[in-house]
Every structure is written in structure tokens, then in C-alpha cells.
C-alpha atoms as a printed R data frame, in Angstrom:
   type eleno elety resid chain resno       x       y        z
1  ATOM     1    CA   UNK     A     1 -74.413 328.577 -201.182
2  ATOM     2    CA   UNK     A     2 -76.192 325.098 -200.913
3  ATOM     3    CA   UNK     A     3 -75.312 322.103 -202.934
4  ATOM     4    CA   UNK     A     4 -77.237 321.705 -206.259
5  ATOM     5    CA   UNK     A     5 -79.355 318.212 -206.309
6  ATOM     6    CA   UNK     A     6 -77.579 315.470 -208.448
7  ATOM     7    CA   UNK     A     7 -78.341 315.834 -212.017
8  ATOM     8    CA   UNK     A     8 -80.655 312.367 -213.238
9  ATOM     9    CA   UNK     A     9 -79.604 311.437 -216.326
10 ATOM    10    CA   UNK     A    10 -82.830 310.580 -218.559
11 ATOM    11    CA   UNK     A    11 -81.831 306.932 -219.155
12 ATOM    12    CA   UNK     A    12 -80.339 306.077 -215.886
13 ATOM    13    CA   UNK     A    13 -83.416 303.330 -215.259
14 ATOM    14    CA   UNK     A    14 -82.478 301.504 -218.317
15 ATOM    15    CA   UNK     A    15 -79.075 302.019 -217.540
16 ATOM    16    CA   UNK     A    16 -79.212 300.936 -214.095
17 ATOM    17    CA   UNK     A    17 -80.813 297.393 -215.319
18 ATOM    18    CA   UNK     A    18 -77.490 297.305 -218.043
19 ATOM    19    CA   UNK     A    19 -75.201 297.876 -215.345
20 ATOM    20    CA   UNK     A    20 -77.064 294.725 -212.947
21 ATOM    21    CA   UNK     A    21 -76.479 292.450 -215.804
22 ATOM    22    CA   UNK     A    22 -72.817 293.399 -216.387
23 ATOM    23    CA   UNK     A    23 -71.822 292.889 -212.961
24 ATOM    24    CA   UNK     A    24 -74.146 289.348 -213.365
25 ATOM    25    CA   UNK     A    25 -72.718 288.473 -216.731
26 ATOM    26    CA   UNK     A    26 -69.337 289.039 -216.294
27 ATOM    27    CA   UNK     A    27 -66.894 289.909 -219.489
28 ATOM    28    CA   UNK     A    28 -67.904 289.358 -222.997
29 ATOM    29    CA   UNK     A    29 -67.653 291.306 -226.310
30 ATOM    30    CA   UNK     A    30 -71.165 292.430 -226.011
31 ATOM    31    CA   UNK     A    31 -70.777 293.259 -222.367
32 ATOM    32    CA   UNK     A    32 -67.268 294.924 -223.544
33 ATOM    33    CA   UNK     A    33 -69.540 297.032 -226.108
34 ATOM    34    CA   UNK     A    34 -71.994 297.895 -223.517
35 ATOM    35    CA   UNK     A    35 -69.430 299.175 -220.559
36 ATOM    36    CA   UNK     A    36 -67.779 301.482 -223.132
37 ATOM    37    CA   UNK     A    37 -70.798 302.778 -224.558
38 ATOM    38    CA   UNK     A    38 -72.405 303.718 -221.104
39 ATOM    39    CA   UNK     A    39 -68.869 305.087 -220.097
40 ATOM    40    CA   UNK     A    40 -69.043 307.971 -223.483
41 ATOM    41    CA   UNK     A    41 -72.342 308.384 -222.258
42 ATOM    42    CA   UNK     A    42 -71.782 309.050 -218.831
43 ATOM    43    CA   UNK     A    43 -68.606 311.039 -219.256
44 ATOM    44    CA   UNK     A    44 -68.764 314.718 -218.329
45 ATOM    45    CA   UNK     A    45 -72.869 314.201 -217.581
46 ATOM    46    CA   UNK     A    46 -73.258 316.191 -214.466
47 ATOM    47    CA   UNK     A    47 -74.612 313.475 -211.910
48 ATOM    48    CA   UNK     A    48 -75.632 309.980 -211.895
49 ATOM    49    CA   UNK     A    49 -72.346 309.637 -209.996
50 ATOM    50    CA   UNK     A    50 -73.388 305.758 -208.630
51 ATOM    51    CA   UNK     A    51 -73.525 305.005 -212.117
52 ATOM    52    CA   UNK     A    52 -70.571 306.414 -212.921
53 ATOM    53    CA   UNK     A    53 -68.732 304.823 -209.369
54 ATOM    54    CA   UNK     A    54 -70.077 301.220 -210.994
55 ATOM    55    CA   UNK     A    55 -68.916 301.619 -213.997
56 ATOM    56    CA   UNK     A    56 -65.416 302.160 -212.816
57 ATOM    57    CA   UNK     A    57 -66.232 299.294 -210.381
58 ATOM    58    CA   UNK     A    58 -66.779 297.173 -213.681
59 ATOM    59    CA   UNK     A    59 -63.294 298.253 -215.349
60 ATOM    60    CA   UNK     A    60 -61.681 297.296 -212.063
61 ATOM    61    CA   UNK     A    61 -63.547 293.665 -211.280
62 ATOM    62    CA   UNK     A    62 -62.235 293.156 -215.226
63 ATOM    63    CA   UNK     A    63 -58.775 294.328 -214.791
64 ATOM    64    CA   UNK     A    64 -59.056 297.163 -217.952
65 ATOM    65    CA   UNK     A    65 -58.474 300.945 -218.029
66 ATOM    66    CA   UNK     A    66 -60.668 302.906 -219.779
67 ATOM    67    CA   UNK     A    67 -58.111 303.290 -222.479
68 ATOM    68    CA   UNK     A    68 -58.047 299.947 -222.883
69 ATOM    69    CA   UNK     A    69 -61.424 299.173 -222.662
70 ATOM    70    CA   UNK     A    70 -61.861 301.261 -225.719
71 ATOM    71    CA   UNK     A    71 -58.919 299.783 -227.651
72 ATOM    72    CA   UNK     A    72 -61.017 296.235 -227.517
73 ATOM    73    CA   UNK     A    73 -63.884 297.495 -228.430
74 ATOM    74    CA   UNK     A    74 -62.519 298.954 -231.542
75 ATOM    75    CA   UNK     A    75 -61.013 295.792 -232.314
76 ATOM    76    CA   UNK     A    76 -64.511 293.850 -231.527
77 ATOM    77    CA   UNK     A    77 -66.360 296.787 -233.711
78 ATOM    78    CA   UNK     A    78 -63.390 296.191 -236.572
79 ATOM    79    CA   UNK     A    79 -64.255 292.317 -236.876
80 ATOM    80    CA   UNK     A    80 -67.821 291.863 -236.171
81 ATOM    81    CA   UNK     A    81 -71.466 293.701 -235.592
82 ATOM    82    CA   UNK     A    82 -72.447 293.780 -231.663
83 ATOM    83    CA   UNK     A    83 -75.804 295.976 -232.265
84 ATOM    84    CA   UNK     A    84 -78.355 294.735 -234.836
85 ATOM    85    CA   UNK     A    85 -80.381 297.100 -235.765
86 ATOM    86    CA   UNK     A    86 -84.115 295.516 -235.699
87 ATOM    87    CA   UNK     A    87 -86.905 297.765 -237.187
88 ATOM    88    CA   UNK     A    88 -88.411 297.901 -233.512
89 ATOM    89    CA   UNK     A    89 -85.079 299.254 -232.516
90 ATOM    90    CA   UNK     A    90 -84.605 302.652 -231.465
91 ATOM    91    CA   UNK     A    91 -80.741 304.130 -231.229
92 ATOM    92    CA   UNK     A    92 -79.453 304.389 -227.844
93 ATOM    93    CA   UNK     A    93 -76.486 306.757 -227.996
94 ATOM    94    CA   UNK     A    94 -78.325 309.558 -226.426
């Protein structure tokens, strides 16, 4: 039985380019809000496994567990708005 080809998740270009500036950027609530929302959309997708091996790069490099990771963003989420919602703006939690 061969191998089925890795599953490409339909954002993963976009995605990709989020992921470059994270590992540029470096920690910050919005980055913090980004990281966790690409890890719930990542989780359980079949494939897009270098995504998925950078994101866990990205909790490493910033010393968080996904648990964790989550916790802040709650509290960021609690206090203040990270996504402005522009007319132009489509959602992005696909």
C-alpha cells in the first residue's frame, strides 16, 4: 500500500508568508494572536506537516507550550482587540 501525497492545506501560501514574519518579528501580542490561531487551524489538518514542524519551532524559540500559548492569548483577547475588522476584510478562521 503506497503512501498517500501530503494533504495542502488551501491557505498554506498565506500561511507560509505569516509564519516568515513570525520567525522575523519575534514575540508580540499580535504575533501571540497569530501563532495560536494558525496552531487551531492546523491542528488535526491532515498534512502541511512543515507548517505544522514551524509552528512548534515558534513555541520553542519563545519558550511557551501550547497550553500556554493559549492562556495569553485569552488574556490579550480579554483586554484588548488584535483583529480589526475593515470592510475590505475577509475572516480568516477557515
Amino acid at each position: 500500500m503506497s503512501q498517500s501525497p501530503e494533504q495542502r492545506h488551501p491557505r498554506e501560501k498565506p500561511d507560509r508568508e505569516v509564519v516568515e514574519r513570525l520567525f522575523q518579528e519575534g514575540m508580540s501580542d499580535y504575533n501571540l494572536a497569530e501563532l495560536a490561531r494558525l496552531r487551531i487551524r492546523y491542528h488535526n489538518f491532515p498534512g502541511a506537516n512543515e507548517i505544522k514542524r514551524d509552528l512548534e519551532l515558534l513555541l520553542q524559540q519563545w519558550g511557551l507550550t501550547e497550553e500556554a500559548l493559549f492562556e495569553k492569548t485569552r488574556q490579550i483577547h480579554s483586554y484588548r482587540t488584535i483583529y480589526r475588522k475593515r470592510e475590505t476584510d475577509q475572516e480568516d478562521w477557515s
